[in-house]
C-alpha positions as CSV (number, residue, x, y, z in Angstrom):
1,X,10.7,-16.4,13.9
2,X,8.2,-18.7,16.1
3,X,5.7,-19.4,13.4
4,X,1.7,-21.2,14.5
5,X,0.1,-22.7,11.4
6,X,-3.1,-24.5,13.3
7,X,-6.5,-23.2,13.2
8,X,-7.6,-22.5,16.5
9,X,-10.4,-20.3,18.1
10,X,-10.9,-18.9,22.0
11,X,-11.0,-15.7,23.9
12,X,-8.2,-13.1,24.3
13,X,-8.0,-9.3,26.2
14,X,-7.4,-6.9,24.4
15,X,-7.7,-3.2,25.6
16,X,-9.0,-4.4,28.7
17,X,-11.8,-6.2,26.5
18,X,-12.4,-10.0,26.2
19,X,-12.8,-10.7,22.4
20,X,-13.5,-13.9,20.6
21,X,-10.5,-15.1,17.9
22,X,-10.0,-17.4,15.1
23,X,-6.4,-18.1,13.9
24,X,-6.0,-17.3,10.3
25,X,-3.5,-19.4,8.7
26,X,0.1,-18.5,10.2
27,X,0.6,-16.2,12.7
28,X,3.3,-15.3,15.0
29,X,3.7,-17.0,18.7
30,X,4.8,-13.7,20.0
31,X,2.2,-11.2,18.3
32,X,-1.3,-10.9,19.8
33,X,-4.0,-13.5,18.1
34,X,-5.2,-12.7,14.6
35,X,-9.2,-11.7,15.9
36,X,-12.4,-12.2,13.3
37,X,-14.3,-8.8,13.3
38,X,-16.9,-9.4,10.2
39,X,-17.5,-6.6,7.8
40,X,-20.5,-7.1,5.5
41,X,-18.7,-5.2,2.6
42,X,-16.8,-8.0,0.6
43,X,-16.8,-8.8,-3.3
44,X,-16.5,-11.8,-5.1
45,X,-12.9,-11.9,-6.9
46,X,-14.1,-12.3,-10.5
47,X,-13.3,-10.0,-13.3
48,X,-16.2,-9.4,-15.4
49,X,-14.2,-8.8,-18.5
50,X,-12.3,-11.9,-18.3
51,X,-15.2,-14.0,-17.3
52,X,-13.4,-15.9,-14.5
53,X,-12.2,-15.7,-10.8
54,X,-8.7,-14.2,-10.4
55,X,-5.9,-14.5,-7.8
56,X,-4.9,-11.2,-5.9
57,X,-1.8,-9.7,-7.2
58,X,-1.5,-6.7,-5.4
59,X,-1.1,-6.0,-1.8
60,X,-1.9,-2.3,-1.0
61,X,-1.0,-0.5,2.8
62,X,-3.1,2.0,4.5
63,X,-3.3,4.1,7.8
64,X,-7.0,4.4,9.1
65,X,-6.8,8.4,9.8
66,X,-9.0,7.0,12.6
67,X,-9.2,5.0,16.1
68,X,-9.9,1.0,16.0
69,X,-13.5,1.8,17.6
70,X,-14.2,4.2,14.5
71,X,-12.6,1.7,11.8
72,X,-14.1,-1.2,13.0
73,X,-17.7,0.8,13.0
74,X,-17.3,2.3,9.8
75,X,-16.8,-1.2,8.7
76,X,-19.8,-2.9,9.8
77,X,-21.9,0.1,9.1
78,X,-24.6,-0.9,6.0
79,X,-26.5,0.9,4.3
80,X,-23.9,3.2,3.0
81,X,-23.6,5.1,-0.3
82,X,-19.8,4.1,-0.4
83,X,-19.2,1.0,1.3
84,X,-16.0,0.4,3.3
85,X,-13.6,-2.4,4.7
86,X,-10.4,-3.8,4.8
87,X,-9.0,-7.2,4.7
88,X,-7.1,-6.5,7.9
89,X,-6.9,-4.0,10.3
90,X,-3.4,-4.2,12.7
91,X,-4.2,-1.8,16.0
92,X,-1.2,0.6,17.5
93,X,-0.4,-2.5,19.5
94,X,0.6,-4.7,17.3
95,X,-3.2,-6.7,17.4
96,X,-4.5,-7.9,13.9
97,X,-8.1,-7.8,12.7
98,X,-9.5,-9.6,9.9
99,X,-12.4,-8.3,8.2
100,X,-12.7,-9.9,5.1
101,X,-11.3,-13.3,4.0
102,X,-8.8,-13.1,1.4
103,X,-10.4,-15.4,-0.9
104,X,-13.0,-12.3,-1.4
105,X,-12.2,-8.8,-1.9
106,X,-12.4,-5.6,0.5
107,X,-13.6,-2.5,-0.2
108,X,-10.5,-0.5,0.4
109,X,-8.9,1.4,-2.7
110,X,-11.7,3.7,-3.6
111,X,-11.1,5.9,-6.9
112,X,-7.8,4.4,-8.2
113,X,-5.3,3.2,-10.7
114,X,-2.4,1.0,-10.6
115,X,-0.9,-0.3,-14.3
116,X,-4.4,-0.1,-16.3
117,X,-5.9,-1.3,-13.5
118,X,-9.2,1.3,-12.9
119,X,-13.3,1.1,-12.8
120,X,-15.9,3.5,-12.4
121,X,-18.2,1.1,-11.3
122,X,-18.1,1.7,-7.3
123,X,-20.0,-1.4,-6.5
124,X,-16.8,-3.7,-8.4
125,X,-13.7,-1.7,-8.6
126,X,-11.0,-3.6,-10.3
127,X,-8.1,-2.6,-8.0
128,X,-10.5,-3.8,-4.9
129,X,-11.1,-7.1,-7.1
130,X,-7.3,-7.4,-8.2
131,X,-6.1,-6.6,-4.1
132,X,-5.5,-7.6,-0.1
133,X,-5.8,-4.1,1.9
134,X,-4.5,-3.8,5.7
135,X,-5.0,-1.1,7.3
136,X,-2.8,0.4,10.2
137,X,-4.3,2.4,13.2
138,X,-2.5,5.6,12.8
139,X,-3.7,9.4,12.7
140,X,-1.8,10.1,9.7
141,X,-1.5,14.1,10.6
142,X,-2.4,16.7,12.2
143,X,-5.3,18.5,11.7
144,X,-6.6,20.0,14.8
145,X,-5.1,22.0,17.2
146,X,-6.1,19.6,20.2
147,X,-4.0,17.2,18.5
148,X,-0.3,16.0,19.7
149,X,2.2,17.7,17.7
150,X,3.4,15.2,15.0
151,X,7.0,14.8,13.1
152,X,7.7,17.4,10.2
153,X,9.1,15.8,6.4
154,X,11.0,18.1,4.3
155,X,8.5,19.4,1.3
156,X,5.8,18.5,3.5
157,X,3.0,21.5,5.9
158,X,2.1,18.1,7.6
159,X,2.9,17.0,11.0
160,X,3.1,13.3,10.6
161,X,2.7,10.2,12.9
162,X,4.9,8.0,13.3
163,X,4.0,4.0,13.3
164,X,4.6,2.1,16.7
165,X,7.2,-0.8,15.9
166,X,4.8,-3.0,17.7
167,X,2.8,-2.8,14.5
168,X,5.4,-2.8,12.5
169,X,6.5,-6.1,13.5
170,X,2.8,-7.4,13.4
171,X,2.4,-6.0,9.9
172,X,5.4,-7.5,8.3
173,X,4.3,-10.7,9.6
174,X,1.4,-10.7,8.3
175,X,2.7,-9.6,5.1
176,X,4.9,-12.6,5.1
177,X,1.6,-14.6,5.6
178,X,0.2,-13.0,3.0
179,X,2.6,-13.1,0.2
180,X,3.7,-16.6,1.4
181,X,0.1,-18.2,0.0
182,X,0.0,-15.3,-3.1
183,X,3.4,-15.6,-4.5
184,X,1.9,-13.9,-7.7
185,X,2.4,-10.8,-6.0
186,X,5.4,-9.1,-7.4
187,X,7.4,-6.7,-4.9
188,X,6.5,-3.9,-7.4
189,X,2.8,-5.0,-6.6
190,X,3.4,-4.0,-2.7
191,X,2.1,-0.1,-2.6
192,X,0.8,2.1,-0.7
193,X,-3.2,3.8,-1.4
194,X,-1.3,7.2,-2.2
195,X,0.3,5.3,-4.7
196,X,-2.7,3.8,-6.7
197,X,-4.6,7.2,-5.5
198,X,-2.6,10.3,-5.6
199,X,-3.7,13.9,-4.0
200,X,-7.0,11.9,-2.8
201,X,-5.1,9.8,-0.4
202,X,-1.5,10.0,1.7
203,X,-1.4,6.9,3.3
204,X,-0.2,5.5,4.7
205,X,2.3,8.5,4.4
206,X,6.2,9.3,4.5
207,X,6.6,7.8,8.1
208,X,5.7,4.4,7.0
209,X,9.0,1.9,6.9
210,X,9.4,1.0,3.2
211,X,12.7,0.3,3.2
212,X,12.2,-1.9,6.7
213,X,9.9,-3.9,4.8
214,X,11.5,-4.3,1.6
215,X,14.5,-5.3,3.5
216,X,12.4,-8.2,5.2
217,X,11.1,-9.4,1.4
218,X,7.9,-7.4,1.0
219,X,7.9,-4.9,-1.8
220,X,10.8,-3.3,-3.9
221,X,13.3,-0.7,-3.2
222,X,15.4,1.4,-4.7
223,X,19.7,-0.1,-4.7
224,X,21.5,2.2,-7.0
225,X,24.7,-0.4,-7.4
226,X,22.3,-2.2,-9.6
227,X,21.7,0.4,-11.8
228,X,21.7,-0.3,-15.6
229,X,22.4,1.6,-18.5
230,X,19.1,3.1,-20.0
231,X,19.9,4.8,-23.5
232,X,16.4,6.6,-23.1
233,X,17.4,8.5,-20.1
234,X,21.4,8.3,-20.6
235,X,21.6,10.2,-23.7
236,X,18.6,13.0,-22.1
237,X,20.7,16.2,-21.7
238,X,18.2,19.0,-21.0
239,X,16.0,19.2,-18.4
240,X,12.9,19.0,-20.4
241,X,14.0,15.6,-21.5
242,X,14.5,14.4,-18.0
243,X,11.5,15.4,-16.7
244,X,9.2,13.9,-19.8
245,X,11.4,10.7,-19.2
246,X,10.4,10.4,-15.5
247,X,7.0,10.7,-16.1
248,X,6.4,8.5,-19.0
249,X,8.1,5.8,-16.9
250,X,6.5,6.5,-13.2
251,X,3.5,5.8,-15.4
252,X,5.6,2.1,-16.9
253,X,5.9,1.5,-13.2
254,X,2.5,1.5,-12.2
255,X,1.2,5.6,-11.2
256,X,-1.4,7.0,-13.2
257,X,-1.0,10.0,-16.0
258,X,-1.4,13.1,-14.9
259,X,-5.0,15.0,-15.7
260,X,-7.1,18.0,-15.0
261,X,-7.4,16.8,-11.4
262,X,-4.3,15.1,-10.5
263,X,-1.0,16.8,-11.2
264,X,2.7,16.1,-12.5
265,X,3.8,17.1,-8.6
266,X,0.8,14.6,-6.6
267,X,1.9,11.9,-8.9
268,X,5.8,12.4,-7.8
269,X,5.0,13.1,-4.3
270,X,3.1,9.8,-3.9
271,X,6.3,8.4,-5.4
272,X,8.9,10.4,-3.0
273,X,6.6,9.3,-0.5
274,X,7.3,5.9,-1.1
275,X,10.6,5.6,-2.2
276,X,12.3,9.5,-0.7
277,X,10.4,10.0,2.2
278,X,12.8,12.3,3.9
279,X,11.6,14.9,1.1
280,X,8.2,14.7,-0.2
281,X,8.5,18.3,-2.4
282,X,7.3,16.3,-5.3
283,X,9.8,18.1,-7.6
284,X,11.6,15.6,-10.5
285,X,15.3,16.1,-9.5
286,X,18.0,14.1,-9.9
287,X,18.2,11.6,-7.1
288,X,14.5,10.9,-7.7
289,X,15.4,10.3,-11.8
290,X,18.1,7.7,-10.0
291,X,16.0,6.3,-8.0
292,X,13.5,5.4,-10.8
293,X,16.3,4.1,-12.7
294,X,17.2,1.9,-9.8
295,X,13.7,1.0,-9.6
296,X,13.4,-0.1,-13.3
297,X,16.6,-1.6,-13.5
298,X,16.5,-3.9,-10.7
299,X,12.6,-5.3,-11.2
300,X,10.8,-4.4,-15.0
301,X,13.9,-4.3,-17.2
302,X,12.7,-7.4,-20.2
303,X,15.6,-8.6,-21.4
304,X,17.9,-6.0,-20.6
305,X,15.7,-3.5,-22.5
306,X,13.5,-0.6,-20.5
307,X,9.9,-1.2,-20.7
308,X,9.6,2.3,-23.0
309,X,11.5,-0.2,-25.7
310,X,9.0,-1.7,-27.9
311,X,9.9,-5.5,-28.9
């Protein structure tokens, strides 16, 4: 891949519309310019309980549920109760916005958790302080009538949307840009917002290329040949035990415990979503209990031992 790695600034069409650019870093020759569109909503990366400024380590995907001309708004809007942005936005066409520089944090992740990673402060959330959000120009589903008629998911009422591979190819770019100057972002780090938010958010939904990108070096995927033996799984022979197991370690891999407002099935669904998106039912079966395995196996086992194994 034709790679640019000069600063440089002019004018490019896009929609019909002449915009002003900057080059951010390194971009790809063949995909439209990276363009500056300034959101005022940014936050300083420092962690108030460690006292210092911190490095992103996790790089979380969205779908905007919205047009550009309504994302890019909603950005710049002030004034807000609950203050929005992104540190990219990458349109249907394959053209990248930044927002927010990614020395400072966006306001992307809302209510969250990823690996003790929370805050109830909404003016500093620690996922927002701890993360790089892109967003991708996509209606996620249906939800009116008027609307075209969208792709159906096993386990799923939704119609989906599918992604254009324009901005596909533009997002895994600039993934590659990304992860190329943060390489303490692990592939397990690489999620999507129903991941760190599930039953609140879907995006950026079963549709979304996982494996695509995982197979281009950006975020983790299940291979079951490298499967491992797990004593605290292996030697689980009733159902009951299965299912406690899977929970206990979706929540080892990063999801959140279930609660009065999120349940056992949101929790798995965001995972199928991710890592089974041709069925979504959120029921712990099987294959998903394999997949898991594959998932541990491959990326958080510590010396050969599961990370349920005290050492």
């Amino acid at each position: 891949m034709l790679l640019s790695c000069h600063e440089v600034g002019g004018v490019t069409m896009h929609r019909g519309k002449k915009i002003s650019y900057v080059f951010f870093g390194i971009v790809p020759l063949w995909a439209d310019q990276i363009i500056e569109n300034y959101s005022p909503h940014r936050l300083p990366r420092y962690d108030d309980k460690l006292g210092q400024e911190i490095a992103p380590n996790l790089l979380v995907l969205h779908y905007t549920a919205e047009s550009l001309a309504n994302t890019q708004a909603l950005f710049a809007k002030t004034h807000l109760p609950n203050p929005v942005s992104a540190h990219y936005t990458i349109d249907v066409d394959g053209a990248i916005f930044q927002h927010v520089p990614e020395n400072l944090a966006a306001r992307h992740t809302g209510v969250a958790y990823w690996k003790g990673l929370e805050g109830p402060d909404p003016s500093q959330k620690k996922l927002n302080i701890y993360s790089i959000g892109i967003e991708h120009v996509n209606f996620g589903f249906k939800v009116k009538e008027s609307q075209p008629t969208g792709v159906t998911v096993q386990g799923s009422d939704k119609e989906w949307y599918p992604f254009d591979e324009r901005q596909i190819e533009s997002s895994i770019a600039l993934c590659k840009k990304i992860l190329a100057g943060n390489n303490q972002i692990k592939p397990y780090n690489i999620l999507g917002h129903s991941d760190i938010a599930p039953r609140r958010k879907h995006d950026p939904g079963p549709l979304f290329p996982w494996k695509k990108f995982a197979q281009h070096g950006i975020g983790a995927w299940p291979d079951i040949s490298k499967i491992k033996k797990l004593p605290c799984i292996d030697l689980c022979h009733d159902e009951q035990c299965k299912k406690n197991w899977f929970m206990q370690h979706l929540h080892l891999w990063g999801y959140r415990l279930p609660d009065a407002e999120v349940a056992n099935e949101d929790i798995v669904r965001a995972f199928h979503m991710h890592f089974r998106p041709e069925n979504i039912d959120g029921k712990i079966d099987d294959e998903s209990i394999t997949l898991l395995k594959a998932l541990i196996s491959e990326y958080t086992l510590n010396q050969g031992s599961c990370p349920c194994q005290k050492r």
